[in-house]
N, C-alpha and C positions, 0 to 999 in steps of 0.2 A: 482623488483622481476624477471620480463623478463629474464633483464641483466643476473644476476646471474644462472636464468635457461641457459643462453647461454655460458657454461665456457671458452670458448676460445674471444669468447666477451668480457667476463669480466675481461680476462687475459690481453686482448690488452690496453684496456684505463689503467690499473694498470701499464703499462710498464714491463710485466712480462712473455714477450714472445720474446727471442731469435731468435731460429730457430725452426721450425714445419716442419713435414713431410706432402703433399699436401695432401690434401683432410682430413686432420683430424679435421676441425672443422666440418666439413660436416658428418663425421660419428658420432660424439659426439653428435648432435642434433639431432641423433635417439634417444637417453636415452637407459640408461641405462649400461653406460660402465663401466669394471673395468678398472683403471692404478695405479701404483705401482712406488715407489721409493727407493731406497737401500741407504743402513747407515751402514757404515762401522764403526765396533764397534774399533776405534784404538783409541778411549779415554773413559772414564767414563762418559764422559757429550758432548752434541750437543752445538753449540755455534751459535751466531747472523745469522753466512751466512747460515746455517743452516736451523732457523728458517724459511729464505725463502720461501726453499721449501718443508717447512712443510705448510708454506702457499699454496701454488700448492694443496696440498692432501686435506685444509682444502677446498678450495675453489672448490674443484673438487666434495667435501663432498656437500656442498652446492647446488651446482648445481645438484644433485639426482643421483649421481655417486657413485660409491662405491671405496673408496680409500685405499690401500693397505700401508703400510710400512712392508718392507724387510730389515731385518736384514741378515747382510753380515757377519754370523759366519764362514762360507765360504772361502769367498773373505779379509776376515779381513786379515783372516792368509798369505795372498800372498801381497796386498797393491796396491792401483791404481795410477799408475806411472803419473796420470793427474795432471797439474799443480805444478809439484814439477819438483825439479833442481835434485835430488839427491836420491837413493834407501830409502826406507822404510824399519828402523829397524824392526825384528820380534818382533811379540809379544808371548807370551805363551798363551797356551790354558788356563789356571784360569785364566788368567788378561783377554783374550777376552768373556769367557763367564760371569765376573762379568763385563765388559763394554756393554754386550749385554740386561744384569738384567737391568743397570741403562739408557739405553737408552732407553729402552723400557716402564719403570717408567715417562720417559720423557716424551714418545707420548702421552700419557693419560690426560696429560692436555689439549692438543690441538686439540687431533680427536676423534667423538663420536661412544667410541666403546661399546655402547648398543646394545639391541638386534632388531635396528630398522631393514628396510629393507635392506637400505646401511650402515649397522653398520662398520666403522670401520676394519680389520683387521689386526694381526702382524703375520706374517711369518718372518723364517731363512732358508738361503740358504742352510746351512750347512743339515738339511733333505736333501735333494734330491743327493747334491753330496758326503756325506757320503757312498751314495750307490755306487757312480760312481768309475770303475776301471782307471786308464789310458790308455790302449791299447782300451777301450770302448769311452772313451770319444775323443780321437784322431782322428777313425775309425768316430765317430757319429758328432763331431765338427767340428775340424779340418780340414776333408777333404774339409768342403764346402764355406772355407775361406781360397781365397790366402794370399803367404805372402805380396806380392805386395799390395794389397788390405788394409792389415794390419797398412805396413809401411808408407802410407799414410797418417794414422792419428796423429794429431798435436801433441797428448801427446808424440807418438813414436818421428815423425820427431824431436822435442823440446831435447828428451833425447838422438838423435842417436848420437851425435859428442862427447857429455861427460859420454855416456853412460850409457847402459840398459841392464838389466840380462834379460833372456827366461823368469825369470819368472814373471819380471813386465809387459815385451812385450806383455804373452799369459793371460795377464787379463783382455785384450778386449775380448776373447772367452770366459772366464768364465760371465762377466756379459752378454754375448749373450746370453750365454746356459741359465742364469737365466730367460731374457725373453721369450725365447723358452719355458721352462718347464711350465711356469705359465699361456704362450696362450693353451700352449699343455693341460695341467692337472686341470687348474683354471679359463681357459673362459677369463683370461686378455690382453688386447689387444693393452693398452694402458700405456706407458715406459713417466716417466720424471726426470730432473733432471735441476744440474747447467750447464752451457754454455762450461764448461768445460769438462761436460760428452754426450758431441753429439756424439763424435767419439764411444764411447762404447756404446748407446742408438743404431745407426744406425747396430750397426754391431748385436745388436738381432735383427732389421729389418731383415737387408739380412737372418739369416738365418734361422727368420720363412720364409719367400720368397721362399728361395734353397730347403729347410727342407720338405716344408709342403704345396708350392706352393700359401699360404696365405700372406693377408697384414697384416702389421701392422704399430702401428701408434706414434709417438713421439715428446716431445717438450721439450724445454728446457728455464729457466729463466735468466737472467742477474746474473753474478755474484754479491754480495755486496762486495766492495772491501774496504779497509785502503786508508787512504788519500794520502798512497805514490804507490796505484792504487796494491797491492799486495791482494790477495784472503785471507779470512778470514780460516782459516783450525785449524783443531785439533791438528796437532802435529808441524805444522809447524816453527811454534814462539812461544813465551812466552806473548802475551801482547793480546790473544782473549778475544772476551767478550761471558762470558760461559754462559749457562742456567742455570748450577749450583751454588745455590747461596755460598756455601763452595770455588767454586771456584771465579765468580764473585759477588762480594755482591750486593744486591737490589739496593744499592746508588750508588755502580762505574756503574752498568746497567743503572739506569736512566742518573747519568751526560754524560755516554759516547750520547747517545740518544739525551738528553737535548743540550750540543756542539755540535751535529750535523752544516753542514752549510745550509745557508738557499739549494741550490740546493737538498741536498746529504735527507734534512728533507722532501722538496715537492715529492722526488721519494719514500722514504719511506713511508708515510703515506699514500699514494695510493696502496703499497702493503700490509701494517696492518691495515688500516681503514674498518671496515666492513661497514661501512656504502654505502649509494648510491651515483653511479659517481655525482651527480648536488651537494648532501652534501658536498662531500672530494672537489669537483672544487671552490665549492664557499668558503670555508674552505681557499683553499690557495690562491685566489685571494683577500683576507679579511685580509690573512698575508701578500702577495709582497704591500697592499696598506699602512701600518704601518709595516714593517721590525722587527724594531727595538724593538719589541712588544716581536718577536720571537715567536708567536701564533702558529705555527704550528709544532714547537721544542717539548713546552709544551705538547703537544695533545698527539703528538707523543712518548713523555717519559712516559706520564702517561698510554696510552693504551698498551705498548707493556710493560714493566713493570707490569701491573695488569695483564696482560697476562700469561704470564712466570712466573710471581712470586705469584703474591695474592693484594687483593684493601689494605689490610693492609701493607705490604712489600711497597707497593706503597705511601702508605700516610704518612709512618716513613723516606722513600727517600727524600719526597718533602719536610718534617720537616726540615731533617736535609739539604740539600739545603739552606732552610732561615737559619738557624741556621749561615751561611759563609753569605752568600749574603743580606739579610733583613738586611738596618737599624735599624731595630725600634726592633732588638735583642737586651736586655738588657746583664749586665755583668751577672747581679745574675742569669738569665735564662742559662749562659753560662756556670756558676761555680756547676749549679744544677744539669750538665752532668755525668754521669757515664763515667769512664774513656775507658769503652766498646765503648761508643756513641761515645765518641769526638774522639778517633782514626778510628773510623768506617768515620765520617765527614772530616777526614783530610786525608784518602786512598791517594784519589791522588792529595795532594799539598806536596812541597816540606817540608823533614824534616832538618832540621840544629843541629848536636848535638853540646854543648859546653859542657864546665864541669863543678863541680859547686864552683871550686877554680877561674873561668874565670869569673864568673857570680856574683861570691860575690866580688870580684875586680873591675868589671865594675864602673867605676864614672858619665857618664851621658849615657842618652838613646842615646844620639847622636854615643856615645862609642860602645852602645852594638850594633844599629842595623849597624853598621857600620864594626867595627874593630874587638868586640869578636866574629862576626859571619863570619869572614876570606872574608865580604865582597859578601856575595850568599842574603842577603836583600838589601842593598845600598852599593853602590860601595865604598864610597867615604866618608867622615867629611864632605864636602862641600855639596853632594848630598844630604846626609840624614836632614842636615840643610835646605837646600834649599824644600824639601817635608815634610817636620815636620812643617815650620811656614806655608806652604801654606794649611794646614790641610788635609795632602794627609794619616797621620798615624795613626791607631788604635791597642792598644795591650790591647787583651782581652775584645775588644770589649770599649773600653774607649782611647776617642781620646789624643792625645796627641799633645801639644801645644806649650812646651817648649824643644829646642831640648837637654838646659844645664839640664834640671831635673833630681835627681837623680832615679835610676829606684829602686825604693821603690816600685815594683811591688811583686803580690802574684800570686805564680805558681797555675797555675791548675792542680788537683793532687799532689801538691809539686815536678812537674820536668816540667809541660808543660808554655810556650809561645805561643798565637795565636794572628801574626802579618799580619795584613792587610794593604798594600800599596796601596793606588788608590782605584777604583773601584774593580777590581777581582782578584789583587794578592794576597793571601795566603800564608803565611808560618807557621810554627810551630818549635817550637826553644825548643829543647828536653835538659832539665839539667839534667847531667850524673855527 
């Protein structure tokens, strides 16, 4: 309980501390700090890397601080040039302020905004600079930041040679002025974010410093990256894992969690585990001792899942889970799916269409998984014989033994095939 009264303590063993400006854990174990972190409403829904540092707020919450989230009605409309290759389409103001509704729906499951002492708060940017003129905000910002100063930071240097409009340039001023306004008007004193927004954190440093002759204080967490080491982002790609379950369903949130590797799983559960550092320590040394077990994968899919989603959302995931993976799944249990279910359990394995002139032709199983499926299950005639007698195949969940058999099989739903190779290959063979 210490721990957790000590937030920058508890940030450290979490691995959830980047970069800090000095002296901030020292001001933080006076109690009672506000800090604040910005969400730039350019999607509908917040996603995994997200979640992070929503962890930051929660855990700030915790520790007897009062945690802010700042909605960037703002800042949406300009776009923060960090970590991207390439400008940020505009959005309109209805799409930004129905992304600001539903991200704000989002906090609510994760930070308690009752009416304790450190309840909780949501603020938007877009109050305050609504008022602001240009010639005012120039005169009152701007002058107290060089460009030089500016052009030093990574997100700029990263865009200078392929290029940056003035107006993704001067978005390190506006999120300055943000934390200016909120030491100035709200007693906040304390700025966090991803590892990627140090360069826009430091520069509300400077210019409560220049501004107002005050400190102020900042920290930033690890980014969560994709395995091909790219940032998890809102608009960036097509393949995030969302908070929303219309966007990412319960099931592809838990498998993606569940796959985790053992590394990518012991850094994570140290950032979602509420428990204490000796529980989460012993937790994963009780997994590197049995691997193969994957104990720490599981823990992990099931709390961050019930998190985000619900213990039920949670418990229909890990069904359907067994449903692919458990032996001991019967066919009838299989056939008893609604056709909702089994494509909800088949999200992300490969589909194969054929057609049902290809299918009613087919003369042995060795035919189909082979030759009517162009070859995306078994390469080969010789392949699919060679894992068919050594009992590598199941279709619909009934193994199969003979590779000359004729496939006198019954679709599920009258169009589906659920073909499993080996241990964890999956397919799904769709008759059209």
């Amino acid at each position: 309980m210490m721990l957790k009264k000590n937030f920058v303590a508890n940030l450290h063993w979490r691995g959830m501390i980047h970069n800090i400006v000095p002296g901030t854990e020292a001001y933080l174990n006076q109690g009672g700090t506000m800090g604040y972190i910005g969400f730039d409403p350019s999607a509908s829904s917040l996603h995994l890397g997200n979640l992070v540092t929503i962890m930051l707020l929660r855990h700030l919450q915790e520790a007897g601080h009062t945690p802010i989230a700042l909605l960037g009605g703002a800042t949406g409309m300009i776009g923060d040039p960090s970590g991207r290759t390439q400008e940020r389409l505009f959005l309109t103001e209805e799409v930004l302020r129905y992304n600001e509704a539903c991200i704000g729906k989002q906090l609510e499951k994760f930070l308690d905004f009752s009416n304790g002492k450190n309840r909780a708060r949501l603020l938007n940017n877009l109050d305050w600079f609504k008022k602001e003129s240009l010639l005012g905000f120039l005169r009152e910002v701007g002058k107290h930041i060089s460009i030089g100063y500016m052009m030093a930071k990574d997100s700029v240097k990263q865009r200078i040679n392929t290029g940056i409009s003035y107006t993704e340039f001067a978005y390190q001023l506006l999120q300055g002025y943000d934390f200016y306004h909120l030491y100035l008007h709200e007693g906040v004193s304390l700025q966090m974010g991803g590892s990627d927004q140090w360069g826009n954190l430091t520069t509300g440093v400077e210019l409560i410093r220049k501004k107002i002759q005050s400190q102020a204080f900042a920290l930033t967490v690890p980014l969560l990256t994709r395995a091909d080491g790219t940032k998890f982002g809102k608009t960036a790609s097509g393949d995030n894992i969302w908070l929303d379950p219309e966007k990412t369903s319960p099931y592809q949130f838990y498998q993606f969690l569940l796959n985790c590797s053992d590394h990518e799983a012991e850094k994570l559960i140290k950032i979602f585990h509420g428990c204490r550092q000796e529980e989460v320590e012993s937790l994963i040394l009780a997994h590197q001792s049995r691997p193969e077990k994957r104990m720490v994968q599981q823990i992990l899919a099931e709390i961050v899942t019930t998190m985000v989603h619900s213990a039920a959302a949670c418990k229909k995931a890990i069904w359907c889970t067994g449903m692919l993976f458990d032996g001991a799944v019967s066919t009838d249990q299989l056939f008893a799916l609604s056709e909702e279910d089994l494509l909800m359990i088949c999200t992300t394995i490969p589909k194969i269409n054929i057609t049902s002139h290809t299918f009613m032709e087919v003369d042995t199983i060795l035919s189909l998984l082979s030759v009517a499926t162009g070859g995306a299950i078994l390469s080969s005639k010789s392949e699919a014989k060679r894992i068919i007698t050594s009992r590598g195949v199941m279709i619909n969940k009934v193994l199969i033994l003979d590779p000359f058999e004729k496939p006198n099989l019954m679709l599920l739903h009258n169009r589906y095939l659920l073909v499993q190779k080996g241990k964890k290959s999956h397919y799904l063979i769709v008759v059209q």
